[in-house]
N, C-alpha and C positions, 0 to 999 in steps of 0.2 A: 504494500500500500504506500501512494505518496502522502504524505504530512502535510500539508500547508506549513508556512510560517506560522509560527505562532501555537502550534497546535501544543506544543508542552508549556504554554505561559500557564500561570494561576489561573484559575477559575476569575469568571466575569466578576461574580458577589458574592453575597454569602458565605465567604472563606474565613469569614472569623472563628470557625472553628476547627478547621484545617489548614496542614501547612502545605508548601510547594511538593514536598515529596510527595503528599499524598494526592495531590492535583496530577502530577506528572504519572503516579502508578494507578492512578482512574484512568488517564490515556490512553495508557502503553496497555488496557483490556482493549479497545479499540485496533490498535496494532497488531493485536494479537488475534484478535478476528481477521484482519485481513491479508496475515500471511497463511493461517489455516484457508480462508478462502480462495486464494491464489495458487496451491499446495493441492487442492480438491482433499482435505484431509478434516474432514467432518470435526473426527475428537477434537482436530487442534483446535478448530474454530470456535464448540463448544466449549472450552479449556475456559472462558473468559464468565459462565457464569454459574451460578451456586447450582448445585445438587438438585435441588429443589425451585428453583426458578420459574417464576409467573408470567413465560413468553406472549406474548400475543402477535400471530403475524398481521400483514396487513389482510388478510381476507377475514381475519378474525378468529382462524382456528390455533386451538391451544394443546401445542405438545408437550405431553406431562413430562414436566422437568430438563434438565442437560440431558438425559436420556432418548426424550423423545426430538431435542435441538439436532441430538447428532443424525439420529434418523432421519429426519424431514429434511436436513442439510446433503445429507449422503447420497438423498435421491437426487437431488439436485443436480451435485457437484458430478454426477456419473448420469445425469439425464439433458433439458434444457440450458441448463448452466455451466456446462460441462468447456474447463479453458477459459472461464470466462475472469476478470478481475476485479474485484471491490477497491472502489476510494471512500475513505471513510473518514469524515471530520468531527470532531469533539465542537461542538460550538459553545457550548459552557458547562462547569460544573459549579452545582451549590450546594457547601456542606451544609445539612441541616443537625448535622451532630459531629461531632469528629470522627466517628464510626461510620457516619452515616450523609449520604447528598443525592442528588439529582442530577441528570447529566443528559443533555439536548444534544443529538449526534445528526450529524447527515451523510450518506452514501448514495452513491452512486455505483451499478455495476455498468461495465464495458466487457464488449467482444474481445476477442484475440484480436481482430482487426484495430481496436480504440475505436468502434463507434458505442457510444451508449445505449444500453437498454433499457434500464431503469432506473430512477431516484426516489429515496425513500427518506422521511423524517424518525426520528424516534426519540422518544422520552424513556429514561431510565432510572434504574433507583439501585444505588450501588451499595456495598455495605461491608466492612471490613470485620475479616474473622478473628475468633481467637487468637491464631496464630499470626495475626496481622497480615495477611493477604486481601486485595480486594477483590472482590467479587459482585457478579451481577445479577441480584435478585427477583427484578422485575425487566420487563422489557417489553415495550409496545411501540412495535410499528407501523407507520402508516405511510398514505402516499400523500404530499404536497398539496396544499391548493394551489393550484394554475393560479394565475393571471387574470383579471378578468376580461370577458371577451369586448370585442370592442362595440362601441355600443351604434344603432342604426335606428333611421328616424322609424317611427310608429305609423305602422297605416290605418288614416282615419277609414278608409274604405275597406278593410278585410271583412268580411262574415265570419271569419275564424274563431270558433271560441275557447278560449284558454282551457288547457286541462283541469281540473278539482285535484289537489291533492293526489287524493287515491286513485285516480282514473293513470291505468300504465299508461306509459308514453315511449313512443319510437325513439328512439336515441344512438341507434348504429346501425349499420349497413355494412357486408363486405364483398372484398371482390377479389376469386383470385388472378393473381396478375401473374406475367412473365419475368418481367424485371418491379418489381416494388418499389426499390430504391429508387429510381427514375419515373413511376409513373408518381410518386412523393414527393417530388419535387415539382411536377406538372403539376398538382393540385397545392401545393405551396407558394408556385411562381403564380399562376392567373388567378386562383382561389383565395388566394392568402389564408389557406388554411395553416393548422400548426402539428406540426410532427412530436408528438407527446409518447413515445415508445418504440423501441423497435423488440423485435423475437431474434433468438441466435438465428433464427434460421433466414432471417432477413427480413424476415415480414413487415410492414410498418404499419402505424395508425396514427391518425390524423384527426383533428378536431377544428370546427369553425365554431365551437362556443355551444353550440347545442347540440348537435350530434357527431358519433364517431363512424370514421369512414377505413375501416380496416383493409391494405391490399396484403391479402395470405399470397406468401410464393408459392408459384405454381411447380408440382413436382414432376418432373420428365418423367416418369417413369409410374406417374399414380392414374387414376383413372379421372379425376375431378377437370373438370374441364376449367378453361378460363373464361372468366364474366362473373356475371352477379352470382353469390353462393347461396347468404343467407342474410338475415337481420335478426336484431335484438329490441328487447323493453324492459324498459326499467320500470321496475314493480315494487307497494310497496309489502306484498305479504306472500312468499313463493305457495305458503300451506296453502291460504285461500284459491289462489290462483292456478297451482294445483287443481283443487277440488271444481274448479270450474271449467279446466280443461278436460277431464277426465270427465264431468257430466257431461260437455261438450259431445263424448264419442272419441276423442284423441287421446294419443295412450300416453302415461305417466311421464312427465316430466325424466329422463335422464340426469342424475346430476355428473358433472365435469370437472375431473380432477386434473387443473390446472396451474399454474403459476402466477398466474396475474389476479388483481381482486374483481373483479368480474366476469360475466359472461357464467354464471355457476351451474345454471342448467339449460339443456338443449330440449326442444320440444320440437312437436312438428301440428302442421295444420290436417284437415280432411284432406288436400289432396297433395299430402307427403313434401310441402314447402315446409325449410326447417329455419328453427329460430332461436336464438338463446336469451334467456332470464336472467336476469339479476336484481339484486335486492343495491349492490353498493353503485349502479351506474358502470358507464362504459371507460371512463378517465376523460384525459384531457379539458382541458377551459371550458369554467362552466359558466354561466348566464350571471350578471352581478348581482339578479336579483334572487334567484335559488340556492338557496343554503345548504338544498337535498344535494347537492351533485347532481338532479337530476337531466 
């Protein structure tokens, strides 16, 4: 992992009750995640928090303990993530005990190539053992709020009427392409949309503020043709919405074990158009005025 400047200075505040050494060995867990990451070597990566540790990733699921860290990392490190490298920055630590602080991180992973794939926030809660080691107790990650989108004059003339809360709302579309990386920048250059992810495998997705427009690489060798695939909705109750599809006549929701925090299950319509659910939204830039991500 590269360090910024600065990354071993004291904590921002709160350090009245710890000293430099221990600001600098709150860091050096950070470090230490991102040569286990780099390494694909799960323990090492987990090596940085307690036994017992209160992970939460960002889709929200919780692996019980450094136990379950290493496993959920191991699939990674030898699946989609596989080569890939974490930059990872401390942005502040506050002791709230001498034992005891909080600590605001940000990372970023990149391909083997250095193009980025993701960025992530996370709040922490560190806490020094018996033996005086520290360790990381709690840890919740999440994804960034974007930007907000840029804003466009109001048509006094739409019939359009605003969704209700509860009522899902279309929010992504995808398509697979031949080249991604270049048709991402066609809809960046005329579009001005914004490129908020890429997948190792190249994929990218893209956002104009309300919806995400994902182009999946096409695989030479798969059956999926190129053009429109499928779409998504952001929903706010997958059980309910379930149950309404399934009285519908359409079979049970699939859920999708993925890496990213959306997209969590795939459905299909009566006549076999398929589509994915989510309860957290698709990513990318969200409206200034929705707080949902929606």
């Amino acid at each position: 992992m590269q360090q910024p400047e600065g990354t071993n200075a004291p904590a921002h505040d709160g350090t009245e009750g710890g000293t430099h050494d221990d600001a600098r060995a709150i860091r050096a867990l950070w470090a230490e995640m991102a040569r286990g990451w780099a390494a694909g070597d799960a323990a090492l990566f987990a090596a940085s928090f307690a036994e017992d540790c209160d992970f939460t990733t960002v889709r929200g699921d919780k692996p019980p303990g450094r136990t379950g860290i290493v496993a959920g990392h191991d699939a990674l490190f030898h699946g989609p993530y596989a080569g890939t490298v974490l930059h990872a920055r401390v942005v502040a630590v506050r002791f709230l005990r001498p034992d005891l602080a909080t600590v605001e991180a940000e990372s970023t992973i990149t391909a083997p190539d250095g193009q980025p794939l993701a960025t992530t926030h996370a709040l922490a809660v560190v806490e020094r053992t018996a033996e005086g080691h520290w360790l990381i107790s709690a840890f919740h990650n999440m994804i960034p709020a974007p930007r907000p989108a840029r804003q466009y004059p109001d048509s006094k003339d739409s019939t359009v009427d605003e969704p209700t809360a509860a009522r899902p709302r279309l929010r992504h579309l995808a398509i697979v392409a031949r080249d991604p990386e270049k048709l991402a920048e066609f809809y960046s250059s005329v579009f001005a949309m914004e490129l908020f992810h890429r997948d190792p495998d190249g994929s990218c997705f893209l956002s104009d503020g309300y919806l995400s427009l994902a182009l999946i690489k096409h695989q030479l060798d798969g059956e999926t043709p190129v053009g429109f695939n499928h779409f998504g909705f952001h929903i706010e109750d997958t059980a309910a919405t379930t149950e309404a599809l399934v009285a519908a006549g359409t079979p049970k929701p699939a859920e999708r074990f993925t890496n990213r925090p959306f997209a969590e299950y795939r459905a299909m319509d009566p006549e076999g158009n398929w589509f994915d659910l989510s309860e957290h939204g698709f990513g990318g830039p969200r409206p200034p005025s929705d707080s949902t991500g929606a």
